[in-house]
DOFI-918690 format. One record per atom (N, C-alpha, C): residue number from 1; chain; atom name; x, z, y. Coordinates in steps of 0.2 Angstrom, whole numbers, plus 2048, in hexadecimal, padded with zeros to 3 digits. Atoms other than C-alpha are relative to their C-alpha. Example, Ala and Ser with C-alpha at 12.3 -4.5 7.8 and 13.67 -1.06 7.14 Angstrom:
# DOFI-918690
VEXNU   n chain atom  xx  zz  yy
VEXNU   1     A    N 804 800 7FA
VEXNU   1     A   CA 83E 827 7EA
VEXNU   1     A    C 804 800 806
VEXNU   2     A    N 7FC 7FF 7FA
VEXNU   2     A   CA 844 824 7FB
VEXNU   2     A    C 7FC 803 805
//
This chain:
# DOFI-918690
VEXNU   n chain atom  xx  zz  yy
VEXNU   1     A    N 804 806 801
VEXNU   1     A   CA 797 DD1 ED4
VEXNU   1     A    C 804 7FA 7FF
VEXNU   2     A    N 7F9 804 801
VEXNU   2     A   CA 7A6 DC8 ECC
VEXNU   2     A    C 7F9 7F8 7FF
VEXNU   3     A    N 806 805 801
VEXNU   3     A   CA 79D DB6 ECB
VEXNU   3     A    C 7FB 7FC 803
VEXNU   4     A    N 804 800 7FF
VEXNU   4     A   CA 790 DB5 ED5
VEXNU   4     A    C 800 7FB 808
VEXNU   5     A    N 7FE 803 7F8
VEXNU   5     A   CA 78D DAA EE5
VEXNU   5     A    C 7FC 802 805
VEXNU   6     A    N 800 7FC 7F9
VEXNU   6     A   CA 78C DB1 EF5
VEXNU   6     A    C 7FD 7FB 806
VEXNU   7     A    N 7FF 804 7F9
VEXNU   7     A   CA 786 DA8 F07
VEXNU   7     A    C 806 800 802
VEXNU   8     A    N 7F8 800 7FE
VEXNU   8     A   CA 797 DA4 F0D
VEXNU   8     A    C 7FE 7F9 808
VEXNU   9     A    N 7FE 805 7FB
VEXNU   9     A   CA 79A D9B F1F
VEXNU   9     A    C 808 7FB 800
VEXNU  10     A    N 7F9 803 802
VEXNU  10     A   CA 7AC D97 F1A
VEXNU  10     A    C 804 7FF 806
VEXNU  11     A    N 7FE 7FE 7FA
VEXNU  11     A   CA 7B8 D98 F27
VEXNU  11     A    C 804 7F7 801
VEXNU  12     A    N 7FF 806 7FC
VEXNU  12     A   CA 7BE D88 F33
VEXNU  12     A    C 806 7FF 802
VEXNU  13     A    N 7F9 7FF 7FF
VEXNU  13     A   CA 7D1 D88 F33
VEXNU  13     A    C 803 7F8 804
VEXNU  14     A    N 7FC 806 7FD
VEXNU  14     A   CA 7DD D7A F3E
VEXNU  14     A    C 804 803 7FD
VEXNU  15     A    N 7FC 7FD 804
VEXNU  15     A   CA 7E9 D78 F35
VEXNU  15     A    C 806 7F8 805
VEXNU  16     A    N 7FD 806 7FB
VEXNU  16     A   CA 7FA D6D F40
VEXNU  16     A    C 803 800 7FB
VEXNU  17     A    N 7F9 802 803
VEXNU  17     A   CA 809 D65 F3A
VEXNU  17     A    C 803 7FA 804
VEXNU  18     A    N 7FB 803 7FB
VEXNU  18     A   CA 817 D5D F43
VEXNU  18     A    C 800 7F8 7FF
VEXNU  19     A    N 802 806 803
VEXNU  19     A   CA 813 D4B F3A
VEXNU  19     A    C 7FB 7FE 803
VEXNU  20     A    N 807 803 7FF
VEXNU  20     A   CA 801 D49 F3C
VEXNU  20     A    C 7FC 805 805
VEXNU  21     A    N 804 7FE 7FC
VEXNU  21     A   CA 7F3 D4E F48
VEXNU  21     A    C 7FD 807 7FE
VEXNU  22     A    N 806 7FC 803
VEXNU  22     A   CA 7E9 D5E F47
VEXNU  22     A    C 7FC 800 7FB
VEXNU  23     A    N 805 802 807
VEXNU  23     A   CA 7DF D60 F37
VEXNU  23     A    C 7F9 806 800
VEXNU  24     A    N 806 7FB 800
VEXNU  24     A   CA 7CE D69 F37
VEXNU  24     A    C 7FF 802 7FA
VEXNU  25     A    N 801 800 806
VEXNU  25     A   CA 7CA D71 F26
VEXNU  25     A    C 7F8 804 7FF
VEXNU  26     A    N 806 7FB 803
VEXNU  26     A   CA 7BC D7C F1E
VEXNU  26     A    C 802 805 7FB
VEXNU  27     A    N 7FD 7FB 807
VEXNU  27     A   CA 7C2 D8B F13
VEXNU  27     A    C 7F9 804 7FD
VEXNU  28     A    N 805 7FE 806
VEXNU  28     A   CA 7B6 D91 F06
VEXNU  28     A    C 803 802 7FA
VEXNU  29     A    N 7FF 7FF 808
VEXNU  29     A   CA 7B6 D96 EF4
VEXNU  29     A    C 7FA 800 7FB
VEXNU  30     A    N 803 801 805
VEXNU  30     A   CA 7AC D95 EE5
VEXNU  30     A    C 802 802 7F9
VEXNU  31     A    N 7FC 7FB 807
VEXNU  31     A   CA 7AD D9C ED2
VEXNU  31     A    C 801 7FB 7FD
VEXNU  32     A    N 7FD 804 805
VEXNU  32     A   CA 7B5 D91 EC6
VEXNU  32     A    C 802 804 7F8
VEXNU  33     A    N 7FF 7FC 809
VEXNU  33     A   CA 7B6 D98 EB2
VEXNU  33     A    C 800 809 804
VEXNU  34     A    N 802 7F8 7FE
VEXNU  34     A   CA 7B0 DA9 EBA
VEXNU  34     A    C 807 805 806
VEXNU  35     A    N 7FC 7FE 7F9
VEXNU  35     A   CA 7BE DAA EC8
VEXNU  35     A    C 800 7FE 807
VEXNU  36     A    N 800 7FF 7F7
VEXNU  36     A   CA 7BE DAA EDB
VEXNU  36     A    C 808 7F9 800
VEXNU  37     A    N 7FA 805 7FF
VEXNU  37     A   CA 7C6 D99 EE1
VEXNU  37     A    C 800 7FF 806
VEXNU  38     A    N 801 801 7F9
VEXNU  38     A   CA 7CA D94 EF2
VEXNU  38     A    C 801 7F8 801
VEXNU  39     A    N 800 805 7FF
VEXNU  39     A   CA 7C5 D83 EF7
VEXNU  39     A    C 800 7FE 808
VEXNU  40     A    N 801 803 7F8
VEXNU  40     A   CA 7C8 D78 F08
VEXNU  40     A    C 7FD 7F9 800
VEXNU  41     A    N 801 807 801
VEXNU  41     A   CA 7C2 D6A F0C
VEXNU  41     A    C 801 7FC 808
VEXNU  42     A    N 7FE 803 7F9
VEXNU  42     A   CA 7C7 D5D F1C
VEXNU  42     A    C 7FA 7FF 802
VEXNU  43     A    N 803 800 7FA
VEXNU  43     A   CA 7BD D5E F2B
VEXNU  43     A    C 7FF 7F8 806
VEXNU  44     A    N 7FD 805 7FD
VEXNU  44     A   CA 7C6 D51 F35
VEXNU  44     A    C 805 801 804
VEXNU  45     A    N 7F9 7FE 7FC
VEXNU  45     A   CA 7D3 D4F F41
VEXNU  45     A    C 7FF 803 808
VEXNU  46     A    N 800 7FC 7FB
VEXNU  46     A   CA 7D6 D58 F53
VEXNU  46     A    C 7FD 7F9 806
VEXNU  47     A    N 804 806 7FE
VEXNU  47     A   CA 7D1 D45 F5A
VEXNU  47     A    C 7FA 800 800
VEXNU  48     A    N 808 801 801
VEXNU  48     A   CA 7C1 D44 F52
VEXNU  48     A    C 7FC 805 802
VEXNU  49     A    N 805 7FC 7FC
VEXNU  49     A   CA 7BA D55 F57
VEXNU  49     A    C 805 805 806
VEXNU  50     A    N 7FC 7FD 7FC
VEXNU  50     A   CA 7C4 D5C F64
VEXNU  50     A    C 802 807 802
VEXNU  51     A    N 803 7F9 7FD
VEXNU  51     A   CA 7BB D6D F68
VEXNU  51     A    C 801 803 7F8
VEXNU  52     A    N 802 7FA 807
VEXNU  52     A   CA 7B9 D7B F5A
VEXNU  52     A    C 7F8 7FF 7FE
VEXNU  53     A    N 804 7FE 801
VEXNU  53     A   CA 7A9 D7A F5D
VEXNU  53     A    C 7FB 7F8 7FD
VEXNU  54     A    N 801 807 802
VEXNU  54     A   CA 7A7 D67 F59
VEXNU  54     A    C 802 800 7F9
VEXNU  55     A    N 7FE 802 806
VEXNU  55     A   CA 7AF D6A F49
VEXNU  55     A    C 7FB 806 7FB
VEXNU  56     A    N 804 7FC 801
VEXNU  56     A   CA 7A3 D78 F47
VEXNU  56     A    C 7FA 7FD 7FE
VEXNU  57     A    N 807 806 800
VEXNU  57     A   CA 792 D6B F48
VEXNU  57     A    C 802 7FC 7F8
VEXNU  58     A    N 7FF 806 808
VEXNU  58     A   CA 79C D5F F39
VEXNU  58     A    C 800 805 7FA
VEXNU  59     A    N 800 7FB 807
VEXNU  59     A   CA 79D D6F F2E
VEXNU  59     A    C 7F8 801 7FF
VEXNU  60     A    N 805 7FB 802
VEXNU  60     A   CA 78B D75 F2F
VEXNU  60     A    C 7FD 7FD 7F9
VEXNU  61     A    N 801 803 808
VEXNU  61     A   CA 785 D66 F1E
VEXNU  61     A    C 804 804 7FE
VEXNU  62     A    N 7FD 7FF 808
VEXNU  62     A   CA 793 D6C F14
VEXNU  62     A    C 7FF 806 801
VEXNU  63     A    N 7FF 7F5 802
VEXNU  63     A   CA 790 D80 F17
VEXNU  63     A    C 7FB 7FF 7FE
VEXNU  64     A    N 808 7FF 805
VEXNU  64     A   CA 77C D7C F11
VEXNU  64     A    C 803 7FD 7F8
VEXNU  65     A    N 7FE 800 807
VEXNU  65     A   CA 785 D72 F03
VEXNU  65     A    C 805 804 7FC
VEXNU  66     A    N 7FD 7FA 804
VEXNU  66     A   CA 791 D81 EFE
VEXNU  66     A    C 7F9 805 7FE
VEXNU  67     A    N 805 7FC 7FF
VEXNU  67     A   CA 782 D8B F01
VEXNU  67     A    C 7F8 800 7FA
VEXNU  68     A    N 805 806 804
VEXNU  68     A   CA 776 D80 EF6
VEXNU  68     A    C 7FC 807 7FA
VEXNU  69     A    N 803 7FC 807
VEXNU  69     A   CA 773 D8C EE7
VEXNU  69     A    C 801 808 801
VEXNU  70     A    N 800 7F9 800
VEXNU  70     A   CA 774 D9E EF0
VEXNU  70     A    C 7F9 800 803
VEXNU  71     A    N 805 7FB 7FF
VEXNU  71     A   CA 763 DA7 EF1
VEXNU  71     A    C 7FD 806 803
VEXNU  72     A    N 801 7F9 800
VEXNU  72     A   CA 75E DB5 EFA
VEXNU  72     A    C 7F7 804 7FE
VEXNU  73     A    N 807 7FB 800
VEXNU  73     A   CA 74F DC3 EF5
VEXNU  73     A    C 7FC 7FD 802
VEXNU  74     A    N 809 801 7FB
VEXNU  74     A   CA 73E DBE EFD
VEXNU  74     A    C 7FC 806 800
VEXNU  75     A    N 803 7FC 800
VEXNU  75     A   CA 738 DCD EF7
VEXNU  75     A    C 805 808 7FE
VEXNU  76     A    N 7FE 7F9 804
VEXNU  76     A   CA 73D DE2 EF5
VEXNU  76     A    C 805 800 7F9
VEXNU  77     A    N 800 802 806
VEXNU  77     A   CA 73A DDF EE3
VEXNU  77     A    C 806 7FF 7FD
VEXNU  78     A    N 7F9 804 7FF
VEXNU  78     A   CA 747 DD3 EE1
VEXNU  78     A    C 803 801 801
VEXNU  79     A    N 7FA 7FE 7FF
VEXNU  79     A   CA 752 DDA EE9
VEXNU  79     A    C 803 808 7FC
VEXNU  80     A    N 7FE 7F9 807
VEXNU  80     A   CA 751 DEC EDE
VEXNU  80     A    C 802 7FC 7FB
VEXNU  81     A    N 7FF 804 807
VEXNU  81     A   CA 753 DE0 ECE
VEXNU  81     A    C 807 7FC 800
VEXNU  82     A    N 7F8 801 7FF
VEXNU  82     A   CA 762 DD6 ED5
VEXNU  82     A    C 804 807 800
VEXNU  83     A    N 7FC 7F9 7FF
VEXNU  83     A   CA 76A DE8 EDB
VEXNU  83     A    C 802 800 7FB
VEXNU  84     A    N 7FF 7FE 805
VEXNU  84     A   CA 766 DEE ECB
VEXNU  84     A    C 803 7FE 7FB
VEXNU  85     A    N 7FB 801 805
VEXNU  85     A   CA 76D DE2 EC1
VEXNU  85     A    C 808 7FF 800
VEXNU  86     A    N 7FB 801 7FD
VEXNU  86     A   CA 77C DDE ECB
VEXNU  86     A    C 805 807 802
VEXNU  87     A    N 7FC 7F9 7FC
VEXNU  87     A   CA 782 DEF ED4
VEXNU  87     A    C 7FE 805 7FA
VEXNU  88     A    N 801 7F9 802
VEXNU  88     A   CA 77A DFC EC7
VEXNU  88     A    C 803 7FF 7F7
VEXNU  89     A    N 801 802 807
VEXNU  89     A   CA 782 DF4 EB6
VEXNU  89     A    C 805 803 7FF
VEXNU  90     A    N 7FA 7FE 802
VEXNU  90     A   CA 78F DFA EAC
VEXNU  90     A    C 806 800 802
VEXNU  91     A    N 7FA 802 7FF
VEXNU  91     A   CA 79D DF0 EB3
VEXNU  91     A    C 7FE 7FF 804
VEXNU  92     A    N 800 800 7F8
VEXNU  92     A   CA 797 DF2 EC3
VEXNU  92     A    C 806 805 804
VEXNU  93     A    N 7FB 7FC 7FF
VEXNU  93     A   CA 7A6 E01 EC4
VEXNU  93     A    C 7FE 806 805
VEXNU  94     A    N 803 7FB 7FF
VEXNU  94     A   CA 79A E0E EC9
VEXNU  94     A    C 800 805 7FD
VEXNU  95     A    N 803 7FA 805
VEXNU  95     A   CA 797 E1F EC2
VEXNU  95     A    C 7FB 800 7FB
VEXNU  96     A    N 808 7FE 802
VEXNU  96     A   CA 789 E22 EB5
VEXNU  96     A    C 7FC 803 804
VEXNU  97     A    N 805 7FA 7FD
VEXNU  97     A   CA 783 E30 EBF
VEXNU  97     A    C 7FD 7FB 807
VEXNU  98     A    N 801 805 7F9
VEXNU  98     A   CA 785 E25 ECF
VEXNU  98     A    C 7FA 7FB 7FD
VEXNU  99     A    N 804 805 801
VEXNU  99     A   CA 77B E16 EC7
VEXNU  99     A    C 7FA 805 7FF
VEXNU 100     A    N 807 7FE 801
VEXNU 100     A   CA 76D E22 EC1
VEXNU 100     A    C 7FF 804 808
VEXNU 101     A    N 803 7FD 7FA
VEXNU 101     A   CA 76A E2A ED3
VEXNU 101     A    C 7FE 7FB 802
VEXNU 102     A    N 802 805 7FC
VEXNU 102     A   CA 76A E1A EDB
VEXNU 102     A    C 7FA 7FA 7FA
VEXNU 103     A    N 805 804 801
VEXNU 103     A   CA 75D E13 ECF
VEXNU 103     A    C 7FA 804 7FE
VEXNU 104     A    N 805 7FD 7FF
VEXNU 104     A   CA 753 E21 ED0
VEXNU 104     A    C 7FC 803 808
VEXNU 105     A    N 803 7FE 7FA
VEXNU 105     A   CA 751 E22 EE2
VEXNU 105     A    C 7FE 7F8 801
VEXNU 106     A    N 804 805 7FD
VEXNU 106     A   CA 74D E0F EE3
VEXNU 106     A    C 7FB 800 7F9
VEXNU 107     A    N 808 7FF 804
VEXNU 107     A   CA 73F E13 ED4
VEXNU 107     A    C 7FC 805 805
VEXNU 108     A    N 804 7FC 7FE
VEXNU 108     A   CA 739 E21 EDD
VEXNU 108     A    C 7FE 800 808
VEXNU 109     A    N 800 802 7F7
VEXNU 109     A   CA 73C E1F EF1
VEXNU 109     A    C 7FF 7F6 803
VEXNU 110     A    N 800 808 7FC
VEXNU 110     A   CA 73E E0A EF5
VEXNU 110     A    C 7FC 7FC 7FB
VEXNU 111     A    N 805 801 804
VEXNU 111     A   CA 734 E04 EE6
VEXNU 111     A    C 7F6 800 801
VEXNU 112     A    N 809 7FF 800
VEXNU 112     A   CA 721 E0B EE9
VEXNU 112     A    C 801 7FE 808
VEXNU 113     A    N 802 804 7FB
VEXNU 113     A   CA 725 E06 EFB
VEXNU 113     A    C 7FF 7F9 801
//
């Protein structure tokens, strides 16, 4: 599923240095010309939220704004259709034989239900 954006929490790193104060960051990533990039962005300083857990509260706006344009299924349905086109496709680096098992046990078994 090269491409595609995922739910992501993105993880919460301190970052010191012998100059300046504690630095709170945010590590994430996103695709840029169809590759996996790693982006951060500044939190704030070990001053401003003192705790992990206070720098956890200043993160949760920017994980909905990472977050903004991932989708999940609401229905079955939708979810056979993404599968199928993401996990059962040619360059998904599956078998032939593999892809046709697994799209005839969701036609015949998880489909009708």
């Amino acid at each position: 599923m090269k491409g595609s954006n995922r739910f992501q929490n993105g993880s919460l790193i301190l970052v010191k240095n012998k100059k300046t104060v504690g630095t709170w960051f945010l590590r994430f990533y996103e695709y840029a010309d169809g590759k996996r990039v790693y982006r951060k962005r500044r939190i704030g300083t070990v001053r401003e939220y003192p705790h992990r857990r206070d720098a956890e509260k200043a993160v949760t706006t920017l994980r909905s704004k990472i977050n903004s344009e991932v989708r999940s299924p609401e229905t079955v349905n939708e979810l056979i259709t993404h599968y199928t086109q993401h996990e059962l496709s040619a360059q998904s680096g599956k078998r032939s034989s593999t892809r046709e098992v697994y799209a005839g046990f969701l036609k015949l078994h998880v489909a009708p239900k």
